[in-house]
C-alpha positions as CSV (number, residue, x, y, z in Angstrom):
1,X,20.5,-3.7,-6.8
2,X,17.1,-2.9,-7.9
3,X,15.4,0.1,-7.0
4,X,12.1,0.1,-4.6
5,X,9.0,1.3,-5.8
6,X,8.3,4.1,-3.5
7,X,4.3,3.4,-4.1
8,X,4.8,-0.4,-3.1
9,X,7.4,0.9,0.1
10,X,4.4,3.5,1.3
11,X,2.0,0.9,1.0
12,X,4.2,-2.1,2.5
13,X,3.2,-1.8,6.3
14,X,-0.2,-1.9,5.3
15,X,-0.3,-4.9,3.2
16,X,1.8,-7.1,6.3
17,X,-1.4,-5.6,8.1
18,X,-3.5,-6.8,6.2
19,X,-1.9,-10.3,5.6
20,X,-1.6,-10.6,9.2
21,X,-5.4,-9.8,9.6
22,X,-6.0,-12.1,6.6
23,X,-4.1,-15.1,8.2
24,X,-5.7,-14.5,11.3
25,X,-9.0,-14.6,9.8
26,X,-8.5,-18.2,8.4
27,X,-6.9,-19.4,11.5
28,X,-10.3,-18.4,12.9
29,X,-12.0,-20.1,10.2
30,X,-9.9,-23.3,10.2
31,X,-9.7,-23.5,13.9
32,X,-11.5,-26.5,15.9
33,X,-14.5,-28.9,14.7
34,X,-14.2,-29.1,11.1
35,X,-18.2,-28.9,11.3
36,X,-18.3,-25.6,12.7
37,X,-16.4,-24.1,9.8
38,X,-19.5,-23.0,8.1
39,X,-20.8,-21.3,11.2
40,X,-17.5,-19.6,12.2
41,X,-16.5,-18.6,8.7
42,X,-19.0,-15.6,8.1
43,X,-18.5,-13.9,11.6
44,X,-14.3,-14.1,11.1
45,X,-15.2,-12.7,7.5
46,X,-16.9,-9.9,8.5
47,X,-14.2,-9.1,11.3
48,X,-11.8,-9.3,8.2
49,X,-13.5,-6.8,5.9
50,X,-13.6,-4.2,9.0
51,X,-10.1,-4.9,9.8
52,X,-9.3,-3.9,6.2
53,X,-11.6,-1.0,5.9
54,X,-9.8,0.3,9.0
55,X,-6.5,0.1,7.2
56,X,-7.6,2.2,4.4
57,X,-7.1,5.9,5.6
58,X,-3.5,4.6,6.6
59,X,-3.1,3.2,3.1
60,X,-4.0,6.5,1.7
61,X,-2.2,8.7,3.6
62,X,1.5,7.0,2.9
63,X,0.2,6.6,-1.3
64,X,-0.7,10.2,-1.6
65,X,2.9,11.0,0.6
66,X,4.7,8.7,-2.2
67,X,2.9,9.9,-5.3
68,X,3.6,13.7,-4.1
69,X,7.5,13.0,-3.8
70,X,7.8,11.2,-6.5
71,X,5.8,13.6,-8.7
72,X,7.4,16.7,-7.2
73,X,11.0,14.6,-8.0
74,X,9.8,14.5,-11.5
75,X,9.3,17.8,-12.2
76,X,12.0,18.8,-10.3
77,X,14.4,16.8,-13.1
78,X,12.2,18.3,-15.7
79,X,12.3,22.1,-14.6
80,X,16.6,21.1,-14.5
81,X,16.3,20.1,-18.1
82,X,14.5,23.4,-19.0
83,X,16.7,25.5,-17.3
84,X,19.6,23.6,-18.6
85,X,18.5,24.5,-22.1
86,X,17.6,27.6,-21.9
87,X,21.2,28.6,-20.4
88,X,22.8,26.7,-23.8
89,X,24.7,29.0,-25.9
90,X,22.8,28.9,-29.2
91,X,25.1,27.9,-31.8
């Protein structure tokens, strides 16, 4: 089994969000008389690019909560190989 990308997990609730906001925006669109599309497609538009503005705050809290971990992981290993070194008995 494959490992998850702890980036792509953090940002996974957000993009169903905004997939789900996305679907609903073309239902919107799609939705009735076929010659009201024009008129209904820049007003369900617009609702969609607020929806996804409002997701962005979330989006950046759970990437920067993901980057830290993993970073902090990383160094974590790297400060381990030091240490692991520096306690080698020199030949």
């Amino acid at each position: 089994m494959s490992t998850v990308n702890p980036i792509l997990k953090a940002a996974a609730p957000t993009l169903i969000a905004a997939i789900q906001e996305f679907k609903a925006a073309i239902n919107t669109i799609l939705t009735g008389d076929p010659m009201q599309i024009p008129m209904r497609a820049g007003p369900a538009s617009a609702i969609l690019v607020g929806q996804l503005q409002l997701l962005l705050p979330g989006l950046a809290v759970a990437e920067n909560g993901a980057v830290q971990l993993d970073v902090n992981a990383k160094l974590d290993g790297l400060v381990s190989q030091l240490q692991a070194l520096n306690a080698a008995p020199a030949a």
